[in-house]
C-alpha positions as CSV (number, residue, x, y, z in Angstrom):
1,X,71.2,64.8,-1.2
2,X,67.9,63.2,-2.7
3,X,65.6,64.3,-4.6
4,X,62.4,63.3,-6.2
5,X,58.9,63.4,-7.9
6,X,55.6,62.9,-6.4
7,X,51.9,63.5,-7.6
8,X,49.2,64.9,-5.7
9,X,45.5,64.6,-7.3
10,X,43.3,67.9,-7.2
11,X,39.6,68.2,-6.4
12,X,38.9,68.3,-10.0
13,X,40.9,65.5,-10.8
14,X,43.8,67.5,-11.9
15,X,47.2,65.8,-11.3
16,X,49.8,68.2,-9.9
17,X,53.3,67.2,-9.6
18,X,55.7,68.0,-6.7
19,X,59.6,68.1,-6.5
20,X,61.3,67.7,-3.6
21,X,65.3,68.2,-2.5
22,X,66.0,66.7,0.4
23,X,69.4,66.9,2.5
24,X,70.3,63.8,3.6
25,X,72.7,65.3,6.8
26,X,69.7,66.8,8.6
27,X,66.8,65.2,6.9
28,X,66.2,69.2,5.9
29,X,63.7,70.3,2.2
30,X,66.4,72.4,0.6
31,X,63.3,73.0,-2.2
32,X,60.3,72.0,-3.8
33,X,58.2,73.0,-6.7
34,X,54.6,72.3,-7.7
35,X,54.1,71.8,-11.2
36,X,50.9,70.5,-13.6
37,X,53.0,70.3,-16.6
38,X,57.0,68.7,-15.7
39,X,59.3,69.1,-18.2
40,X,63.0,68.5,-18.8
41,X,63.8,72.5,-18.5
42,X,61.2,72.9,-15.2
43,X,63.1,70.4,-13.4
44,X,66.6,71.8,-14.7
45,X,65.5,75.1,-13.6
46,X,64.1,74.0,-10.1
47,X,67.8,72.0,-9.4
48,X,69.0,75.5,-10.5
49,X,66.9,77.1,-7.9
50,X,67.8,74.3,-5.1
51,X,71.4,74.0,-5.2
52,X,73.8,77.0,-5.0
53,X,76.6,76.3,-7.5
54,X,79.4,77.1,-4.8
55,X,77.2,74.9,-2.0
56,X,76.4,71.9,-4.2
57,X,76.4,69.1,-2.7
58,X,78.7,66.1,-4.2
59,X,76.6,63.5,-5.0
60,X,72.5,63.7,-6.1
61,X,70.5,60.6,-5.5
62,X,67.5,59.8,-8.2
63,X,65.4,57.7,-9.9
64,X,65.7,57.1,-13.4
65,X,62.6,59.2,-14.7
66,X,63.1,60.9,-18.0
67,X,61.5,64.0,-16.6
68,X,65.0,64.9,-15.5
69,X,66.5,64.4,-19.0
70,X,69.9,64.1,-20.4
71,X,71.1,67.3,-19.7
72,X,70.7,66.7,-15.4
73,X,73.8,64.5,-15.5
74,X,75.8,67.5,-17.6
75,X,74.5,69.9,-15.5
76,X,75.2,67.9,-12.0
77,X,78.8,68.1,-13.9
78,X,79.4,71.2,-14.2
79,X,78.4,72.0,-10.5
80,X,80.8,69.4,-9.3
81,X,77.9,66.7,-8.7
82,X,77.8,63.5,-9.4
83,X,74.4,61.9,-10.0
84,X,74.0,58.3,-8.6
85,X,71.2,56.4,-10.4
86,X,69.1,54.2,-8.3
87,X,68.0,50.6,-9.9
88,X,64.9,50.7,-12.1
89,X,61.5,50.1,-10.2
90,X,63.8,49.9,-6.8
91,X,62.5,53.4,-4.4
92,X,63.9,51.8,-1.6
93,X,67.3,52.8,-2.9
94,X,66.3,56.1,-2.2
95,X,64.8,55.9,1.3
96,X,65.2,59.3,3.0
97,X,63.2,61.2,0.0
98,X,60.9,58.1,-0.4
99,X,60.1,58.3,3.5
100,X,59.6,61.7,3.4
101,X,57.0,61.4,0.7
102,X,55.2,59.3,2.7
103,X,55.1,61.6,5.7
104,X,54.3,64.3,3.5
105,X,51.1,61.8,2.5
106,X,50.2,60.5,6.1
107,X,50.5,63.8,8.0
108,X,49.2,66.1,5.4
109,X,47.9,65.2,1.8
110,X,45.5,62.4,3.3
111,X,44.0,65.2,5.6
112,X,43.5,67.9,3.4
113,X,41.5,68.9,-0.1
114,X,43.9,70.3,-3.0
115,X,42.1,72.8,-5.2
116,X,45.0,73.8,-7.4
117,X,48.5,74.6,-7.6
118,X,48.4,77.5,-5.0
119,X,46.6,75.7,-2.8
120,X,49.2,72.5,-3.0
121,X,52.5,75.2,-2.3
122,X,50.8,77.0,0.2
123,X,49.8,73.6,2.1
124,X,53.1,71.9,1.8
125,X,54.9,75.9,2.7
126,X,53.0,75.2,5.6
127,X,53.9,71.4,6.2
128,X,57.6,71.8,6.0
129,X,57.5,74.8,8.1
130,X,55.9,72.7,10.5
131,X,58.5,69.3,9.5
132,X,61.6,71.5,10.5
133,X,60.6,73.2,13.3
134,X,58.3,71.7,15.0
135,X,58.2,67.9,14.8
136,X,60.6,65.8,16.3
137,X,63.4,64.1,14.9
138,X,64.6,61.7,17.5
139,X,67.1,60.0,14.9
140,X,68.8,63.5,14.6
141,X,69.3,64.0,18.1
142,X,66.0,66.9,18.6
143,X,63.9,65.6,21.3
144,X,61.4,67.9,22.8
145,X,62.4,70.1,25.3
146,X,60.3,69.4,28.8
147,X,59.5,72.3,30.6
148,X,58.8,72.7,34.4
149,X,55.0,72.9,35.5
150,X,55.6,75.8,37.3
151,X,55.6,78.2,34.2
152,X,51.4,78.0,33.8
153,X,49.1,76.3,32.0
154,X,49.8,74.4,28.9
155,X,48.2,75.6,25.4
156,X,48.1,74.0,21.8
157,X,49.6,76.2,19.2
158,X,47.9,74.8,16.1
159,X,50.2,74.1,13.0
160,X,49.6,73.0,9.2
161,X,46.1,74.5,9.6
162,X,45.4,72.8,12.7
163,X,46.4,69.0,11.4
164,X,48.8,69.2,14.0
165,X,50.0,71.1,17.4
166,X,52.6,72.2,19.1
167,X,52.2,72.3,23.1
168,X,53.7,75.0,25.2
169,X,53.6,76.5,28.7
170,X,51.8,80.3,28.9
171,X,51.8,82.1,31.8
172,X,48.8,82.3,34.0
C-alpha cells in the first residue's frame, strides 16, 4: 500500500492538501482526505480512517515528510505495519501513488476550477468513482467489454461532470 500528499491550488489561491491511500494489488483509493491545514494528528487520524486494524496491510510505502510525524511509524506498529521509507527527494520510489497523482492531475485537476474544500472532495468523490469503475486498467487484466451492434444505438454516459464518458449500447 502507498500513500501520499498532494496540493491542489484554489481559485483564491488557497492551497488545499490531499491524502491519498492507494492499494498497490488492484491499483484501488482505499481513502483520501482534503485538508487546508495537515498536521501530525489529521494524517494519524486519516490512516486511522483508511486502514482497518484487522485488514492492515503489512507494509506502508511513503515519503519522508514530517507531516506524518513520529508517531506514524508507532502507530504502523501497533497495527502490524511496517513503514518503508523511500530515499529523500526520490518519488519514483513510490510510483503507483506518484502515477496516480499524476492521473488525478491530467484527467481532472487541469480541467476543472477548485473553489474550496467541498468543491475539491466532491470533484475527486467523483474522479475516483469514475477511476474504479469506469476507466480501464489494461495492466490489471479489465479491458472493456465489446458489445454486439445489434443491441441499438450507442450513447455517451457523461462521467466526472462530463470530463469524461462512458459509451454504452441503448435500445432503440
Amino acid at each position: 500500500m502507498g500513500i501520499d500528499f498532494f496540493t491542489v491550488l484554489t481559485a483564491t489561491f488557497r492551497v488545499l492538501f490531499v491524502f491519498v491511500v492507494l492499494s498497490h494489488e488492484r491499483r484501488r483509493v482505499v481513502h483520501f482526505g482534503v485538508t487546508e491545514h495537515p498536521m501530525q494528528e489529521w494524517t494519524l487520524q486519516q490512516m486511522r480512517e483508511a486502514l482497518a486494524w484487522d485488514q492492515a496491510p503489512r507494509y506502508v510505502l511513503r515519503d519522508r515528510d514530517a507531516i506524518y510525524g513520529n508517531d506514524s511509524a508507532a502507530m504502523g506498529g501497533d497495527m502490524g505495519m511496517e513503514e518503508v521509507l523511500i530515499a529523500p527527494r526520490s518519488p519514483w520510489q513510490n510510483p503507483f501513488v506518484e502515477r496516480l497523482v499524476g492521473s488525478i492531475r491530467r484527467e481532472c485537476l487541469d480541467h476543472v476550477i477548485v473553489w474550496n474544500e467541498r468543491s475539491l472532495r466532491r470533484t475527486l468523490h467523483s474522479y475516483f468513482s469514475y477511476y474504479q469503475r469506469s476507466r480501464t486498467h489494461l495492466a490489471l487484466a479489465k479491458p472493456r467489454a465489446v458489445e454486439p451492434s445489434e443491441q441499438g444505438r450507442v450513447v455517451a454516459i457523461p462521467q466526472v461532470g462530463g470530463l469524461h464518458h462512458r459509451y454504452q449500447h441503448r435500445a432503440a
